[in-house]
C-alpha positions as MATLAB code, in Angstrom:
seq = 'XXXXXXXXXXXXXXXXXXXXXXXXXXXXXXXXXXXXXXXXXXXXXXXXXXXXXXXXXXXXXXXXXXXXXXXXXXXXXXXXXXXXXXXXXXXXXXXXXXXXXXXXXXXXXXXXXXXXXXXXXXXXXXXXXXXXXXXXXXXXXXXXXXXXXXXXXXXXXXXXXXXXXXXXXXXXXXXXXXXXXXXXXXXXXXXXXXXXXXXXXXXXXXXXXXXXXXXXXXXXXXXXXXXXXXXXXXXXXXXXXXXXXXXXXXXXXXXXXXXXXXXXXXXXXXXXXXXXXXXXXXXXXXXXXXXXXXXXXXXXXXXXXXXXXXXXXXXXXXXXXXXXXXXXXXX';
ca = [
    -105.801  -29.633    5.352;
    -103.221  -31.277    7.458;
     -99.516  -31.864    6.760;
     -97.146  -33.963    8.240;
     -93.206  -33.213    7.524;
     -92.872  -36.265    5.405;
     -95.359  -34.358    3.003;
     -92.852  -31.689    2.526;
     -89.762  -34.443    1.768;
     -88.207  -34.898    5.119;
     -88.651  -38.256    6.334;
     -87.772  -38.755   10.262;
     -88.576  -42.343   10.181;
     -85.870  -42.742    7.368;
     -83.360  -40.904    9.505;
     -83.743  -43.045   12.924;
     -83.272  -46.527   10.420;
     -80.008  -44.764    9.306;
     -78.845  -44.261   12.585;
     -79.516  -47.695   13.773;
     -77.735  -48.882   10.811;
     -74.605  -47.016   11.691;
     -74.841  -47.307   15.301;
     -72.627  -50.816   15.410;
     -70.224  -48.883   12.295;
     -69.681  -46.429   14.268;
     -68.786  -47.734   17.967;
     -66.412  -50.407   15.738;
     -64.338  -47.539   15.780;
     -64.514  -46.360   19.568;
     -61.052  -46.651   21.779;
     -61.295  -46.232   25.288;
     -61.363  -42.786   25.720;
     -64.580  -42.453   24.096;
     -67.382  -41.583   26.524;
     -71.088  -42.905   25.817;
     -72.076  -43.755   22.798;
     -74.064  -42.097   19.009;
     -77.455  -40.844   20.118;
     -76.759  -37.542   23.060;
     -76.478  -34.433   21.597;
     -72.520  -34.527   21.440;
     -69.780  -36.898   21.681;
     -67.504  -37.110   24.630;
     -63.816  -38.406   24.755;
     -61.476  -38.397   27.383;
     -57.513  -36.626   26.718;
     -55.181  -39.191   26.782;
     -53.261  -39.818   29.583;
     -49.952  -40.402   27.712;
     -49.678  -36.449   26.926;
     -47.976  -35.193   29.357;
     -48.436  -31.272   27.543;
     -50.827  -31.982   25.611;
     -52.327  -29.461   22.456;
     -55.206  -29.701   20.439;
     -55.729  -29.273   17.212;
     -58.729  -29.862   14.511;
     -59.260  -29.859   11.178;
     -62.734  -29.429    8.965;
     -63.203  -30.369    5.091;
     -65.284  -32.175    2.746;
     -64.459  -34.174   -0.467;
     -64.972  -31.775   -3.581;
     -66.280  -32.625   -6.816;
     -65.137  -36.286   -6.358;
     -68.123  -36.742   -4.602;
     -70.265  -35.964   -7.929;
     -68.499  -38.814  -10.006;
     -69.096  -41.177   -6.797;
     -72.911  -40.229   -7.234;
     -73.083  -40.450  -10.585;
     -71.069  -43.620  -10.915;
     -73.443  -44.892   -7.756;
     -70.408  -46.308   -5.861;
     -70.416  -44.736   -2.474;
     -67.856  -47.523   -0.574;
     -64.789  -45.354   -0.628;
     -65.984  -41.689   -0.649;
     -66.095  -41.729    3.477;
     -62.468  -42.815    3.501;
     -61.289  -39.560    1.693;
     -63.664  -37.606    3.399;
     -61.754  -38.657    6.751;
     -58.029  -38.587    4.955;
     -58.449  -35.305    3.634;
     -58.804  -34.152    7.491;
     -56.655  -36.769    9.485;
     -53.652  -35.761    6.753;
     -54.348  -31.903    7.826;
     -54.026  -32.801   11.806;
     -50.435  -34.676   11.266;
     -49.173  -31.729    9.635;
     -49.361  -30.312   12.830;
     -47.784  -33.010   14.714;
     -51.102  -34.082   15.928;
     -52.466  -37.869   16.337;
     -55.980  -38.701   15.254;
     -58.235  -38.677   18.090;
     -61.806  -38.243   17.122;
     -64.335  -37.915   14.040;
     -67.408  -36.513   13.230;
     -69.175  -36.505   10.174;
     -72.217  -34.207    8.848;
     -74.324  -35.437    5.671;
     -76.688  -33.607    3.693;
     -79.449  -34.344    1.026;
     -82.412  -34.278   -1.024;
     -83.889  -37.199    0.387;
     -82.353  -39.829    2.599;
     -81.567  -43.450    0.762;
     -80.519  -44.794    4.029;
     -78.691  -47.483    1.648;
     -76.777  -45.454    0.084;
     -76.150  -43.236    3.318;
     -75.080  -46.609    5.410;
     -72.485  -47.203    2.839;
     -70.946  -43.784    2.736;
     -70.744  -44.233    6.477;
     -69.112  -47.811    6.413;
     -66.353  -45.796    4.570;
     -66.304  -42.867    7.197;
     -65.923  -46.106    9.407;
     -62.949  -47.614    7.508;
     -61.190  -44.164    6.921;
     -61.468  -43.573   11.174;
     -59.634  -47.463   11.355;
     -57.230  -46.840    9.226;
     -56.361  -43.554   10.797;
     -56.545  -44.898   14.581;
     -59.223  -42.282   15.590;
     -62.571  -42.984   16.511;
     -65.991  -41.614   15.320;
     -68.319  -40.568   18.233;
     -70.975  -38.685   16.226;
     -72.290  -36.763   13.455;
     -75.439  -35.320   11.370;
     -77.691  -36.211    8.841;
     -79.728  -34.048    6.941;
     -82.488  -33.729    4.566;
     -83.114  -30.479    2.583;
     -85.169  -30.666   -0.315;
     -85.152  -27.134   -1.113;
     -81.597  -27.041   -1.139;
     -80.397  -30.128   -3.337;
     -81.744  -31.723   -5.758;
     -82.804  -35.331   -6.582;
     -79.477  -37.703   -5.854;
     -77.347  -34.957   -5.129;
     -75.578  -35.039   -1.291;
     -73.022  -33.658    0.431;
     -70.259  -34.637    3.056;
     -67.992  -32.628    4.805;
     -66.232  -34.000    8.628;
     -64.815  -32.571   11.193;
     -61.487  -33.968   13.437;
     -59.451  -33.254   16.265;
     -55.838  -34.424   16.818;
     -53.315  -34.007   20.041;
     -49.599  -33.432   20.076;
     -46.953  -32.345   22.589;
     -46.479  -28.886   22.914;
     -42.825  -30.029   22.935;
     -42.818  -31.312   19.567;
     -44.410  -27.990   17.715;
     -40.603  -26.776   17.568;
     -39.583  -28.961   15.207;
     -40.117  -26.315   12.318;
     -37.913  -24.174   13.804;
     -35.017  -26.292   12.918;
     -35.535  -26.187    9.218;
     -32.263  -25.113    7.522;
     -30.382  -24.850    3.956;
     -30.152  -28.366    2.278;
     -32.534  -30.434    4.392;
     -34.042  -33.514    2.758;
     -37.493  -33.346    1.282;
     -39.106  -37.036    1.635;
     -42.225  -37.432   -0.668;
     -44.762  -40.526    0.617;
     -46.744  -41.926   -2.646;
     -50.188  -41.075   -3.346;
     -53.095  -43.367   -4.431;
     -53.548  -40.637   -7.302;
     -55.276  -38.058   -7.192;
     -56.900  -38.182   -4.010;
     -59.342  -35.631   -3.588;
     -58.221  -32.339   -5.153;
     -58.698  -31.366   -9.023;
     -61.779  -32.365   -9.563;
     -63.387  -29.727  -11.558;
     -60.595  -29.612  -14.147;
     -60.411  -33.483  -13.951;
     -64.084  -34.072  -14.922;
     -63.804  -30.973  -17.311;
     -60.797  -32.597  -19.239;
     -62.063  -36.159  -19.326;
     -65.666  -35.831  -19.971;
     -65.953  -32.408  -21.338;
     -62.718  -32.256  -24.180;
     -62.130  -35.992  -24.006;
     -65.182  -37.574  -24.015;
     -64.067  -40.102  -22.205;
     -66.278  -43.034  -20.492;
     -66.191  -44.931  -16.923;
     -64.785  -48.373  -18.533;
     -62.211  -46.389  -20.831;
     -58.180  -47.643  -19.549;
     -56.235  -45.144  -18.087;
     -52.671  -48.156  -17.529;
     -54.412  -51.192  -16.851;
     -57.430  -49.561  -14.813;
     -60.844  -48.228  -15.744;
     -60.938  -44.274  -15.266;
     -63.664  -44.292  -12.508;
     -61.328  -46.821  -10.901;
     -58.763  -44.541  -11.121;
     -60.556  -41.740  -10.142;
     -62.217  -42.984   -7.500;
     -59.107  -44.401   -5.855;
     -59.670  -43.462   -2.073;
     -57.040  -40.949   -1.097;
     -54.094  -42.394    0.937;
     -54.024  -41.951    4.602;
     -50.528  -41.200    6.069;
     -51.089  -41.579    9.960;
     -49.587  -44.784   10.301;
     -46.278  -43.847    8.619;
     -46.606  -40.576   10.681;
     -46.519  -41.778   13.958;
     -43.755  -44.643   12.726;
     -40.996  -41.353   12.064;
     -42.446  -38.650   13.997;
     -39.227  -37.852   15.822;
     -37.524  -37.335   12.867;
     -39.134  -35.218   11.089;
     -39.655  -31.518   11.173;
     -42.147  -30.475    9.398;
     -44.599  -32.034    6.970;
     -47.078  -30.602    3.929;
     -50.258  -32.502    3.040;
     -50.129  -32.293   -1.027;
     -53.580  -30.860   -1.345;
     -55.378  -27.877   -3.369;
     -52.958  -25.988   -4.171;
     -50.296  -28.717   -5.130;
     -46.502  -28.318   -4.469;
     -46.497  -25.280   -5.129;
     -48.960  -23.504   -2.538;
     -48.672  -26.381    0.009;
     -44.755  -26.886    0.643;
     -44.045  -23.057    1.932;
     -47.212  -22.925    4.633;
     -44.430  -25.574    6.630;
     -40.998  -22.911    5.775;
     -39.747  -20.254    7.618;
     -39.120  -17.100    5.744;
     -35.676  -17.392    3.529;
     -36.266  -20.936    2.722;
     -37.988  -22.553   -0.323;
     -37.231  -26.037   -1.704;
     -36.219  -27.917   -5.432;
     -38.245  -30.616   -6.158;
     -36.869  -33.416   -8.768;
     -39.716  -34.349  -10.809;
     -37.906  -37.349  -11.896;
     -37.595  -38.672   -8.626;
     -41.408  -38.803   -8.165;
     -43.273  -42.773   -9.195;
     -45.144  -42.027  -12.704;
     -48.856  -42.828  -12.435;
     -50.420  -43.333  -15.695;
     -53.605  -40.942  -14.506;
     -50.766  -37.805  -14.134;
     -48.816  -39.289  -17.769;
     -52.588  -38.794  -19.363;
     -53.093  -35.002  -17.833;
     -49.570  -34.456  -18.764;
     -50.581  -34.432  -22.385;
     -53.346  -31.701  -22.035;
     -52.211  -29.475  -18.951;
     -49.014  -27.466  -18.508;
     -46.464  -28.381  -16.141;
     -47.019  -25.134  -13.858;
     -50.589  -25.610  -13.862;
     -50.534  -29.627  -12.790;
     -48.159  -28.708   -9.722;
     -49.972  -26.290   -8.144;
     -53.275  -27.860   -8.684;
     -52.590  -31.917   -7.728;
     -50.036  -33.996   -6.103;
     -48.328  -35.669   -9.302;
     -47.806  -39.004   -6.971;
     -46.892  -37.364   -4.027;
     -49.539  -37.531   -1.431;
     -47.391  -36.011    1.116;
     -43.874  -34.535    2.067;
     -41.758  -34.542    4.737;
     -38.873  -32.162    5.937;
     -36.148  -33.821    7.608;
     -31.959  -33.845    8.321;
     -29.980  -35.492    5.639;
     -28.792  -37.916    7.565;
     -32.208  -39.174    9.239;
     -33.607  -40.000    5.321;
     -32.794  -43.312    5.113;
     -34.227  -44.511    8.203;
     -37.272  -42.243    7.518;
     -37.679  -43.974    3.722;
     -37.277  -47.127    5.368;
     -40.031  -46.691    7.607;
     -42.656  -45.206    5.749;
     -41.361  -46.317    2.060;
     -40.794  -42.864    1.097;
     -38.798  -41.556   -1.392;
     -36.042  -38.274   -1.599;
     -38.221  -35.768   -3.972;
     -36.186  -32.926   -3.876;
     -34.259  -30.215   -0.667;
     -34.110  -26.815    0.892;
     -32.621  -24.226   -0.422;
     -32.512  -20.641    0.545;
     -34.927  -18.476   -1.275;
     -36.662  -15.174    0.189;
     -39.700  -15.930   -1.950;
     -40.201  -19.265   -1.025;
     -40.346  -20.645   -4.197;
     -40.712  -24.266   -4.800;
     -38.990  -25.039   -7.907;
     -39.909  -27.939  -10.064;
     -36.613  -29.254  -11.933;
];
């Protein structure tokens, strides 16, 4: 008897076509501080010269449970860009700027199609973030998942001025909280989302949720905020990515002790995805689970919030308020 590992389900052959595939993708998104190019055993990129004390910072995730309705719907263009906004949206919470990307994805057995297009997105995601992908890892492990089944998760690493990690400090009693819209739900919620919907609901792909199919809606990409970031950066001092967890969770990780904040619901853009799960989940639970149309907030002076809506078309969602608990209270 004589084996081969293609006889046990991994196919190398498969995984060298993907990687010529993605090869041109992925250097689309190279800047000049990349060094080399996909294919070494790790990805090299220069620190920017322009940082004069510069800090690093990364950021690791994956997409959640969105990534079963993309497999089961078989629409894999957009799932790359959330894997890469869920990260890059992490890094400028911290100030930092996008540098670099890498991306790890794992499966049954490689459809190099399918793969390639997952990958395009992870492409698109890195351009609209400004950072480049230099590398990642594919992976095929037929003992672990089964038939279509994959999974993503990436991996990113931003830079900011030590300088500019102050800003929190400077939080104080009736600040202005800026909320930046969401696509919808972005990429949080899943589970209860697909448990609601398809389990209680019955609901189907095609049904309307507004003037939109539900896997339309659903499978919105989630937004990615760097652009609007680096456009009001100096004003700000602090910002929350509107993640698991919701408002609730997410807001005080950015407050000192003492503070917490009042949101005004009314004062957030109605999306007809969070009027549906209005009807079947309680107000608590839908705050601290999704963003409601918020994708992200910002901290910032009172008198800095009109050129800071200006700039990033924000909106003024609520303010600081002294609270030893840090409560974020939904009005």
């Amino acid at each position: 008897m004589s084996l081969t590992y293609k006889d046990s389900g991994v196919d190398i052959e498969a995984g060298n076509n993907l990687i010529d595939n993605i090869k041109p993708i992925a250097s689309s998104t190279f800047d000049k501080n990349v060094l080399g190019g996909l294919g070494s055993f790790s990805g090299g990129y220069k620190i920017p010269s322009e940082f004069k004390n510069p800090i690093l910072f990364s950021a690791t995730d994956g997409v959640g449970t969105k990534l079963k309705l993309a497999i089961d719907s078989k629409r894999f263009d957009s799932i790359g860009i959330d894997l890469v906004a869920m990260i890059v949206n992490d890094l400028i919470c911290s100030f930092a700027k996008p540098m670099f990307f890498l991306d790890y994805y794992a499966t049954a057995k490689l459809n190099v199609d399918e793969a390639t297009m997952v990958i395009k997105g992870i492409a698109k995601g890195c351009e609209q973030a400004g950072c480049s992908l230099i590398g990642g890892e594919t992976a095929e492990m037929p003992g672990i998942y089964q038939k279509d089944d994959f999974d993503l998760a990436g991996f990113g690493v931003g830079m900011a001025e030590e300088e500019e990690l102050k800003n929190k400090e400077k939080i104080k009693e009736g600040d202005v909280l800026v909320g930046l819209a969401s696509s919808g739900i972005h990429s949080n919620g899943y589970s209860l989302i697909r448990k609601l919907c398809f389990e209680k609901l019955n609901m189907n792909f095609d049904d309307l949720v507004g003037d939109k199919n539900l896997i339309d809606t659903l499978l919105e990409p989630t937004k990615i905020y760097v652009k609007e970031f680096l456009k009001v950066k100096d004003k700000v001092k602090a910002l929350a990515h509107i993640t698991g967890g919701g408002f609730v969770e997410n807001i005080p990780r950015v407050l000192d002790d003492g503070f917490g904040a009042i949101i005004k619901e009314d004062s957030i853009p109605k999306q007809p995805i969070y009027e549906l799960l209005k009807q079947y989940i309680q107000k608590d639970e839908l705050y601290k689970t999704f963003n409601m149309g918020a994708g992200l907030v910002m901290v910032c002076n009172k008198e800095n919030a009109t050129e800071i809506i200006e700039k990033s078309n924000g909106f003024i969602i609520g303010e600081i308020i002294l609270d030893d608990n840090k409560s974020i209270l939904i009005k």
